[in-house]
C-alpha positions in Angstrom: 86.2 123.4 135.8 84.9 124.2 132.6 81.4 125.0 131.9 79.3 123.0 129.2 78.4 125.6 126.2 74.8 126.1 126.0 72.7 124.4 123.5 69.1 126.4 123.1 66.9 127.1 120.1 68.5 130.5 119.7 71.7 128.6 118.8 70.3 127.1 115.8 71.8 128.7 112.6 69.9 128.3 110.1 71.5 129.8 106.7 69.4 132.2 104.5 69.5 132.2 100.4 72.8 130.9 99.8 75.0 131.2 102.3 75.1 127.8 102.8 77.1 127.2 99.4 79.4 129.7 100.5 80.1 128.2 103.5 80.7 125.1 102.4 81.5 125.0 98.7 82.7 122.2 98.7 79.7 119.8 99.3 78.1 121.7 95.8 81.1 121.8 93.9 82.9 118.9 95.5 86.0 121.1 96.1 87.9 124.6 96.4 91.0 123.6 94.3 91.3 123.6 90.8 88.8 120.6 90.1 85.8 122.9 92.1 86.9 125.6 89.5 86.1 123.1 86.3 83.1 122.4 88.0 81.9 125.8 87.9 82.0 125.9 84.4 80.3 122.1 83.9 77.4 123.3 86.3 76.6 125.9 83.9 77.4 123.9 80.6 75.4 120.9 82.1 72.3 123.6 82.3 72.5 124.3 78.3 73.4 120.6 77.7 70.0 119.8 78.8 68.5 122.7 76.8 70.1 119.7 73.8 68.7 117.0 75.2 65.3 118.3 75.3 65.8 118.6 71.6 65.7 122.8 71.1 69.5 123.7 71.2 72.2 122.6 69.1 75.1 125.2 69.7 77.2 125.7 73.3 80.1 128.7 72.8 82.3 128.4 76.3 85.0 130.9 76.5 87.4 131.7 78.5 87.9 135.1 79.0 91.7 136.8 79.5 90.6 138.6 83.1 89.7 134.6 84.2 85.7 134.9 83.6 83.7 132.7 81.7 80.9 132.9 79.1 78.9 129.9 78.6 76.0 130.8 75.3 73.6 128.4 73.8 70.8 128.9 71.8 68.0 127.2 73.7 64.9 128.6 74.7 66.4 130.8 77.3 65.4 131.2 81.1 61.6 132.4 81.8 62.0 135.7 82.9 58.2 136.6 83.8 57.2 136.7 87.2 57.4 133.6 89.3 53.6 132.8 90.7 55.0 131.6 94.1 57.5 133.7 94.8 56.3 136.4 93.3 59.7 137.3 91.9 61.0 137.0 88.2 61.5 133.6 87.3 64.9 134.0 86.1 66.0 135.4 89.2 64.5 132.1 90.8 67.0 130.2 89.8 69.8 132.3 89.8 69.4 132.8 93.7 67.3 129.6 95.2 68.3 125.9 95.8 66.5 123.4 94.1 64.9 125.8 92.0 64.6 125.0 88.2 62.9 123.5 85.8 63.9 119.7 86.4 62.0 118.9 89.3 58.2 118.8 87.6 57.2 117.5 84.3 56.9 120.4 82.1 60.4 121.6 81.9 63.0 118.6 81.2 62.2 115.0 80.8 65.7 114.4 80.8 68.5 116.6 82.4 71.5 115.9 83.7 71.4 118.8 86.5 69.7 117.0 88.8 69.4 118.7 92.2 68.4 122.4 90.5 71.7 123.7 93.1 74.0 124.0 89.6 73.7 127.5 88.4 72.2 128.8 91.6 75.8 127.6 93.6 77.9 129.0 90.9 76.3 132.8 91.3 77.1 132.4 94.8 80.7 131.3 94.7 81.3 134.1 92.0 82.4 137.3 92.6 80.1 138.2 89.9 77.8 137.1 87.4 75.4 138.1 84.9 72.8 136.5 83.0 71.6 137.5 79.4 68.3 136.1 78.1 67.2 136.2 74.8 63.8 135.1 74.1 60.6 136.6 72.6 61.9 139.2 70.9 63.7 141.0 73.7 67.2 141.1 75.6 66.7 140.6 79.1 69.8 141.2 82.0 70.2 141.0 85.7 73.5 141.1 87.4 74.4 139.3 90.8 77.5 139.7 93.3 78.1 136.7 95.2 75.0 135.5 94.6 72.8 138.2 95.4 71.1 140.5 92.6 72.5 143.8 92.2 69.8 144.7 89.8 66.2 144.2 88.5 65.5 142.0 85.7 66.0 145.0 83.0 65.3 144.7 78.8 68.4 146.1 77.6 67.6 145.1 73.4 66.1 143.7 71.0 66.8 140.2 69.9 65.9 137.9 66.9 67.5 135.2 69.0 66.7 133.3 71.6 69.2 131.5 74.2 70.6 132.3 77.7 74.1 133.5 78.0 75.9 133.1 81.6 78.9 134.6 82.3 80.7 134.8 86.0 84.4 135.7 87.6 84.7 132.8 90.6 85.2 134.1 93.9 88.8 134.5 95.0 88.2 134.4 98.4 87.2 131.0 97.9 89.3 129.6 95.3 92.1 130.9 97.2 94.9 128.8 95.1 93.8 131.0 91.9 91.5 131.3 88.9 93.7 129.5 86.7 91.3 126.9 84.0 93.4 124.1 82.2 92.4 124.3 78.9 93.3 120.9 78.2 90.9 119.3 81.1 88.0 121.3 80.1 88.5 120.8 76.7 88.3 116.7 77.2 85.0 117.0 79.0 83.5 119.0 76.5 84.9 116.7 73.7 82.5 113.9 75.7 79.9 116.0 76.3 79.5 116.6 72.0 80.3 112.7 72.1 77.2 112.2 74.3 75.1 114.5 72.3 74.9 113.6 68.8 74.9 116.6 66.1 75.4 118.7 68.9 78.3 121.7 68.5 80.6 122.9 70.9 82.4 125.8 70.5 85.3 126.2 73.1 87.4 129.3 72.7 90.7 130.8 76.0 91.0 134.3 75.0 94.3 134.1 77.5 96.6 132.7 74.7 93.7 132.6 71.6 93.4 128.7 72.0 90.3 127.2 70.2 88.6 123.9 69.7 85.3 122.8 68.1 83.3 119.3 68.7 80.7 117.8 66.7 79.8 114.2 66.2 77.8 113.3 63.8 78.6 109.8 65.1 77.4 109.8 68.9 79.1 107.5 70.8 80.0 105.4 68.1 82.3 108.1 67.6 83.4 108.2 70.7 84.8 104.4 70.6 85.9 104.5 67.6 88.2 108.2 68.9 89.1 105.1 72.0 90.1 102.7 69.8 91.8 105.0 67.1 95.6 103.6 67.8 93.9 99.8 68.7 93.7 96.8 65.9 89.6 96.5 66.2 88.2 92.9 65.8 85.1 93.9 64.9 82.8 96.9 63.4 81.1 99.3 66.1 78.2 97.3 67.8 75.5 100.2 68.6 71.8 100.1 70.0 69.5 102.7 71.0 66.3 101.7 72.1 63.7 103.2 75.2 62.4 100.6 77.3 59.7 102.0 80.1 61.0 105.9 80.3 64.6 105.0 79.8 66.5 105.5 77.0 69.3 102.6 76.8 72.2 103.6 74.2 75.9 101.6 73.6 78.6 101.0 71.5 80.7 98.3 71.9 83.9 97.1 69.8 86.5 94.8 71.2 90.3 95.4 70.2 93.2 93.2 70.0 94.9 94.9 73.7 94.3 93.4 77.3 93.1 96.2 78.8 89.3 96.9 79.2 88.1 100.7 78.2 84.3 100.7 79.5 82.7 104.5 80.2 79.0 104.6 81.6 76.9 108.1 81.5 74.0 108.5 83.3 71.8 111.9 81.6 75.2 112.2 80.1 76.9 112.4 83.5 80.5 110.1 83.5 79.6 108.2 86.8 83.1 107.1 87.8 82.3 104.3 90.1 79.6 103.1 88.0 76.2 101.9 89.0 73.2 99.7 87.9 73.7 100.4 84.2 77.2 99.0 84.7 76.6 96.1 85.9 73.1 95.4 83.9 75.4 95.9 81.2 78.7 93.7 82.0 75.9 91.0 83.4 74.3 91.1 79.3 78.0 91.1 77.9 78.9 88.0 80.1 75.6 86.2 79.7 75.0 86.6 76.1 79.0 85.7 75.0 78.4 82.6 77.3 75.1 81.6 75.8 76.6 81.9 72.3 79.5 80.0 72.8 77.9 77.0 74.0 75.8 76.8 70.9 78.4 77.3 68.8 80.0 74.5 70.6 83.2 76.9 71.5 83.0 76.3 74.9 82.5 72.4 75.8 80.7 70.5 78.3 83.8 70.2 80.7 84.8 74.0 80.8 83.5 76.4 83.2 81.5 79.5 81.8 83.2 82.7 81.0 83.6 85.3 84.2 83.2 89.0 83.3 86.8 89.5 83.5 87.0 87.3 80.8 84.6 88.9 79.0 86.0 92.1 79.4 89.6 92.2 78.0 89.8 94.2 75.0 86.4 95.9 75.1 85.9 99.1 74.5 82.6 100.3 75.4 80.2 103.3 75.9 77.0 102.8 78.0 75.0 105.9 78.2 71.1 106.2 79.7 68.9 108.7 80.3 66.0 108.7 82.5 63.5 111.1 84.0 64.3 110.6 88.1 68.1 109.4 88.2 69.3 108.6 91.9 72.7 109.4 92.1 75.0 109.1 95.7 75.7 112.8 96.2 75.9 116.2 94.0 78.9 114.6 92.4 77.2 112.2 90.8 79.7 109.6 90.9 77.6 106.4 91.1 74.0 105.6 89.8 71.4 103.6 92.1 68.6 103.1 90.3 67.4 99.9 90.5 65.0 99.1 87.9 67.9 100.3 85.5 69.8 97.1 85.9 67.3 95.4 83.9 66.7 97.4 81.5 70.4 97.7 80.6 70.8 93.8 80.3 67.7 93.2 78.4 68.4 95.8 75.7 72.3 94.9 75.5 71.7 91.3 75.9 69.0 91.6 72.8 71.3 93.2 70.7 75.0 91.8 71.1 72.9 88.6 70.7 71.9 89.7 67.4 75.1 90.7 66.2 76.9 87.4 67.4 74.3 85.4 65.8 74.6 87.7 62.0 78.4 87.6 62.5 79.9 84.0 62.9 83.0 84.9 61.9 82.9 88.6 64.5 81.5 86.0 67.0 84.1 83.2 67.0 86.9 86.0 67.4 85.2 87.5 70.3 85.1 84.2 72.3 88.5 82.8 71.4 89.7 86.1 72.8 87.4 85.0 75.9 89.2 81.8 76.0 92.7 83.5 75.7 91.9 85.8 78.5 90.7 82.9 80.4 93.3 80.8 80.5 95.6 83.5 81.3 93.7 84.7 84.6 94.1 80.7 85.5 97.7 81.1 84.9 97.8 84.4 86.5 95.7 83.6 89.5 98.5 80.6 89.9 101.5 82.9 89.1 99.8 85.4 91.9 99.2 82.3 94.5 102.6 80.8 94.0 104.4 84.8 94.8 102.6 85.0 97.8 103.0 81.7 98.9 106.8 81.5 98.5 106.7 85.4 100.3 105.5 83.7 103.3 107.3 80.7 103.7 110.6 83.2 103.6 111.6 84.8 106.5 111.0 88.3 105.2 108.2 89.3 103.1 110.5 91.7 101.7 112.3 91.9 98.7 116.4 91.5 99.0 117.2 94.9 97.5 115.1 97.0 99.3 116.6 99.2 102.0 113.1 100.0 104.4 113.1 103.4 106.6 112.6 102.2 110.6 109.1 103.8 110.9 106.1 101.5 111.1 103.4 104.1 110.4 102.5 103.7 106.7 100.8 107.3 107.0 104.5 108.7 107.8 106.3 107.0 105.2 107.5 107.2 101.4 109.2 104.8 98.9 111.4 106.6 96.7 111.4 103.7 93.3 114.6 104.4 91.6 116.7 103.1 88.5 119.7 101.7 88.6 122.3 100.6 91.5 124.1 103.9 90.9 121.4 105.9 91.5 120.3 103.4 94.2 123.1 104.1 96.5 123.3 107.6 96.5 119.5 107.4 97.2 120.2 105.1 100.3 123.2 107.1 101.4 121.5 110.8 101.1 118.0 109.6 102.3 116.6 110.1 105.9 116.8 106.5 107.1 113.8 107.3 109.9 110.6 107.8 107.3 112.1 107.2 103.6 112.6 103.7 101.9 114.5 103.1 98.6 114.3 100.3 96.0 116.4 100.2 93.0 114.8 98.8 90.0 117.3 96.7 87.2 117.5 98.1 83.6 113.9 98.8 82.3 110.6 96.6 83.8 107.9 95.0 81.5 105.7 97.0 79.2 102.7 96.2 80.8 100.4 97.1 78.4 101.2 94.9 75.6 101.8 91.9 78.3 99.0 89.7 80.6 99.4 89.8 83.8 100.7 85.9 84.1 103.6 87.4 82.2 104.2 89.9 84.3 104.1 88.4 87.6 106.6 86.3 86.0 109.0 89.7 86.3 111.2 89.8 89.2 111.2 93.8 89.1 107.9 93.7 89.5 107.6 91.0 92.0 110.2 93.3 94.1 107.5 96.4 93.5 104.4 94.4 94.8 106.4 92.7 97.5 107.5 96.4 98.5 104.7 98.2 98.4 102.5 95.0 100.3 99.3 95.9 98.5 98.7 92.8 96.2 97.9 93.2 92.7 94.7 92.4 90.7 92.1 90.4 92.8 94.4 90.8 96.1 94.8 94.4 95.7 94.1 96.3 98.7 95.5 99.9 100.2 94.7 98.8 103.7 97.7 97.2 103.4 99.9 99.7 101.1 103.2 100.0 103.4 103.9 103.7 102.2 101.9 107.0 102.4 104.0 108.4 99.2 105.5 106.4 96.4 107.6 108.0 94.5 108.8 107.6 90.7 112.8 108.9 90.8 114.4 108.5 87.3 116.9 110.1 85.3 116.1 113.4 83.3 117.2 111.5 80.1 115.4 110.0 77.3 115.8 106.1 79.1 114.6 108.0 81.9 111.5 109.1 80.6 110.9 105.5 79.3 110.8 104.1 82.7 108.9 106.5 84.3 106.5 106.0 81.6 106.6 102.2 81.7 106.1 102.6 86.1 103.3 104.6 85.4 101.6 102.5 82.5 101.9 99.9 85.4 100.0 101.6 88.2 97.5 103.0 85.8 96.4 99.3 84.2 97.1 97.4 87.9 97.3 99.6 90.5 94.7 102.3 89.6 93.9 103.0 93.6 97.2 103.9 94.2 96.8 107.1 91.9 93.2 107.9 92.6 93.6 107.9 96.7 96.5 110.4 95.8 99.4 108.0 96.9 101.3 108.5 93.4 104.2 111.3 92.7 107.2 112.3 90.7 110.3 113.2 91.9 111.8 116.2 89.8 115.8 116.2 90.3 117.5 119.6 88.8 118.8 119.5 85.5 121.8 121.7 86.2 124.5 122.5 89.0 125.5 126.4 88.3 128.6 127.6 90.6 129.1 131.3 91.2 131.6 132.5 93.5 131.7 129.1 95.6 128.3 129.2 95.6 125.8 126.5 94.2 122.5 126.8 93.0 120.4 124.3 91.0 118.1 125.1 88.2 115.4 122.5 87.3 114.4 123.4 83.9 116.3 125.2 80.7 114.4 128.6 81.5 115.2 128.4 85.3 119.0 128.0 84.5 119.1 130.6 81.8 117.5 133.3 83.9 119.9 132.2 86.7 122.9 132.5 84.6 122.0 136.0 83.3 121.3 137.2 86.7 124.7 135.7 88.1 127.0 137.0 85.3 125.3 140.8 85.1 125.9 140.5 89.1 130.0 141.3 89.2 131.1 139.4 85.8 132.5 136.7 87.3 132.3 132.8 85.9 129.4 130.7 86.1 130.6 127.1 86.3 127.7 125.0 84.5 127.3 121.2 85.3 124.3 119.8 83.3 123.3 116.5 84.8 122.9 113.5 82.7 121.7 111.0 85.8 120.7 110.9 89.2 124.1 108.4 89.8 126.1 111.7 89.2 125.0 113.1 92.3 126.6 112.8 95.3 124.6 111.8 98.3 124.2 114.9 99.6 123.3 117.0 96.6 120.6 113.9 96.4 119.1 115.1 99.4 119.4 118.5 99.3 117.6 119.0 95.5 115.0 116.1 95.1 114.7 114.1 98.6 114.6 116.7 101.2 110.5 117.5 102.2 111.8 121.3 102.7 112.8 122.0 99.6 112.0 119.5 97.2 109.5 119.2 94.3 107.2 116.4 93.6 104.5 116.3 90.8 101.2 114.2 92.1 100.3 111.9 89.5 96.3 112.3 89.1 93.8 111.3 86.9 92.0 113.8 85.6 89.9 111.5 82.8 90.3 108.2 82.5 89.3 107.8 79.3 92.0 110.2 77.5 94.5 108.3 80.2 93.8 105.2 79.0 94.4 106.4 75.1 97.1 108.4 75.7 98.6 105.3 77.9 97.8 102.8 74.9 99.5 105.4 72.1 102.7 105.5 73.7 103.0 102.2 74.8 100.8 100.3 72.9 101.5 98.0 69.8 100.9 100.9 66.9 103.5 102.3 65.6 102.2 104.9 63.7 100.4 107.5 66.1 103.7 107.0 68.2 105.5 108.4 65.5 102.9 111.4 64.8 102.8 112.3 68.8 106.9 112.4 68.5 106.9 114.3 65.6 104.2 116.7 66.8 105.8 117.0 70.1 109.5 117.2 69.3 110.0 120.8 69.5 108.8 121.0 73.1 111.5 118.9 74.3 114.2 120.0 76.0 117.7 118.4 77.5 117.5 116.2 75.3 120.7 113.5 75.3 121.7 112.0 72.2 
């Protein structure tokens, strides 16, 4: 019989200085993987951001160091470093070492900042290895040093300084970033790009000393920039409607331009935080959009008596927008910020956007009629899409099976255990079904290529019976019905040819789930099969090589080995495989590789996605042309 472990005041932990970040890093910096890493280095940026929005810095260098630390500079006032009255320690070692220390919490310090809970800086020293912390201010150069968050030194003047600013620079922890200290240039560089966006006349310098990459940002512009960098490969309908006005403490700022496309491009910022899943401001502001378009269209006499008011969807197709506030007590969901709940900002969002698209509609007949016919378009095709969606899931289930004809489904039931490989073409199709394992892995060949989706409404493209066969498949619905409760497959999985029409309908699949079926790649679900480019024989044996560097290197190693002939079969399509090879190179879990499709920002997704696929020709042309000597195997 086993005895029931005691539970007594002495077994109460309770977790001294910052221990607690330590052991359990990821509720501060959301995780331990590569995103926690970037987080790092926002949690320090975010700290001299606010140093901008208070109006007394206008410079951020960020750099990347080549032994993986990071220095983040800025030219603000720089930390206090006197002593701390209540703790009796220097003030600068305050918040370097304690939670929810820092100058945001009174109302001396910030009345804006976008490091909220005063845990930012404070939980990066203690999931670094080291840090240390440079102040220049009053005439002098201050330092202290920390290891895994705890000083290692005093507060010492090391110089003099005719500067003044706070420098921070800090090696993460290995031991808890266990995968590696290995920044993407690229991600960091995006979110620094919206940070300058955010902050107008504000520079950031951002420099990798690893391979002596460097970018700058500065926007004179604000966020009018930033919709205008949105809507660079779009045909605009309109100039850039911006206001910026404060309304009891809260500072209401947007830009808003609709485009020619389908698809909606709307950001919100909270204190210059991107909050993902949106929040009060969102919907005070897609509440003024809807209301005021509706308002203006019945005067104008565009909408008449018998037809029902525009919904927000309608009002939302084509709009790029930009809705940024900053207040002095933001109330967010967690640390990561992802959603703002204040309430009272709802209505000051919709009376300050509501004011001033008003205005603009009323000065701009000609801007104003555009806008709603586009409303009117979009309108009738969610009637016709709603009926195209109603009539594919009626005539679903009145058949037998739900289930589209050329799908071959694996026998288990349990979503969580199961993948769908999507493949092109019936060759490639039945060496799939042939090679798979029957038990967990389902395969459905797709026809030639399926709609561009991005240039197409969604009536259109319900009307596709490739695509019909892909929502049928997958059983999660699509637009309004969408739902992963019911998604029939843990893993879905993009297998095309490593050729040129390959890469076209991989593109054109993943231009689909990004504009319909964005879930699907958030929750993970999304991946990318990677079959080897080449079948190398040595000696009876085979090896496969899945990129031009692997097989080289292979090659050389084989022939320096005993001089005998390296047979070299370079693979033009996944139909060339035999069932077996299928399986043993791109379907088998032990030995396989597949890339996850993520979304690291939506917002360079979406321009990326409407540049390639999009109807302007032009920036097409210059991302080919710029791009063409990276590419490799190329068949022509």
């Amino acid at each position: 019989m086993s005895t029931v472990p005691s539970y007594e005041a002495t077994d109460i932990q309770v977790l001294e200085g910052l221990e607690a970040v330590r052991r359990r890093p990821g509720m501060y910096v959301g995780s331990t993987d590569v995103r926690g890493l970037h987080h790092l280095v926002y949690e320090v940026v975010d700290n001299s951001i606010d140093e901008a929005l208070a109006g007394v810095c206008d410079h951020i260098e960020v750099t990347i160091h080549a032994d993986g630390s990071v220095s983040v500079r800025d030219n603000g006032r720089g930390i206090p470093t006197e002593i701390h009255p209540q703790t009796g320690l220097p003030a600068l070692q305050v918040v370097m070492t304690k939670l929810h220390a820092g100058g945001k919490f009174g109302s001396g310090g910030y009345e804006v900042a976008s490091g909220l809970h005063g845990v930012g800086v404070s939980a990066v020293n203690a999931l670094s290895a080291w840090l240390e912390a440079v102040v220049e201010r009053d005439g002098k150069k201050y330092r202290q040093k920390y290891e895994r968050g705890n000083p290692v030194s005093g507060v010492e003047v090391v110089g003099k300084s005719n500067r003044r600013g706070t420098t921070i620079t800090f090696m993460p922890d290995e031991s808890i970033f266990k995968g590696g200290i290995d920044y993407k240039f690229d991600t960091l560089a995006q979110r620094f790009r919206e940070m300058a966006f955010l902050t107008r006349r504000l520079t950031i310098a951002f420099r990798d000393e690893r391979d002596e990459r460097e970018m700058t940002f500065y926007f004179e512009g604000g966020i009018r920039s930033f919709v205008r960098y949105l809507n660079k490969n779009r045909e605009v309908l309109h100039p850039v409607v911006y206001v910026e006005k404060e309304i009891n403490g809260t500072l209401v700022e947007a830009a808003i331009q609709y485009n020619d496309g389908t698809a909606d491009s709307v950001y919100a910022f909270a204190n210059n935080i991107n909050t993902v899943d949106g929040g009060t401001h969102l919907t005070g502001f897609r509440a003024a959009l809807t209301r005021t378009i509706n308002a203006y269209a019945r005067k104008a006499g565009l909408l008449k008596e018998n037809e029902p008011n525009f919904t927000a969807d309608d009002t939302r197709e084509g709009l790029t927008a930009i809705i940024s506030v900053k207040l002095q007590e933001p109330q967010f969901e967690s640390q990561t910020k992802a959603k703002l709940g204040n309430a009272e900002v709802k209505g000051q969002v919709e009376s300050v956007i509501g004011e001033a698209f008003s205005a603009f509609l009323e000065e701009n007949p000609r801007e104003a009629r555009v806008i709603v016919e586009k409303c009117l378009t979009s309108s009738r095709a969610r009637e016709a899409a709603k009926a195209a969606r109603e009539l594919v899931f009626r005539k679903s289930a009145l058949e037998s099976s739900t289930l589209p004809g050329k799908l071959a489904d694996c026998s288990e039931r349990d979503a969580a255990k199961s993948e769908l490989y999507i493949v092109e073409g019936d060759s490639a199709g039945g060496s799939a079904k042939q090679g798979r394992d029957r038990h967990f892995q389902a395969i459905l060949p797709l026809r030639g290529k399926i709609l561009n989706t991005e240039r197409t409404r969604l009536d259109k493209i319900l009307a596709n019976n490739e695509v019909k066969a892909l929502i049928a498949a997958l059983g999660t619905g699509i637009g309004d019905n969408f739902s992963l409760e019911n998604l029939r497959y843990n893993r879905v999985i993009v297998m095309t040819d490593a050729d040129v029409d390959g890469s076209h309908i991989r593109t054109l699949l993943l231009t689909f789930f990004f504009r319909y079926m964005q879930p699907l790649i958030e929750n993970g679900h999304l991946f990318i099969a990677q079959p080897p480019l080449y079948r190398i024989e040595h000696k009876k044996q085979v090896h496969y090589a899945y990129s031009e560097a692997e097989k080289d290197a292979l090659v050389a190693k084989l022939s320096k080995s005993d001089g005998a002939n390296v047979d070299i079969q370079r693979y033009k399509g996944l139909g060339e495989m035999n069932p077996e090879q299928l399986w043993e190179t791109t379907m088998d879990p032990a030995r396989r590789t597949l890339l996850q499709v993520t979304i690291e920002d939506a917002a360079e997704a979406d321009r990326t996605f409407d540049m390639l696929m999009g109807a302007s020709v032009p920036p097409r042309r210059r991302f080919i042309q710029t791009h063409a000597k990276e590419v490799r195997n190329l068949d022509v």
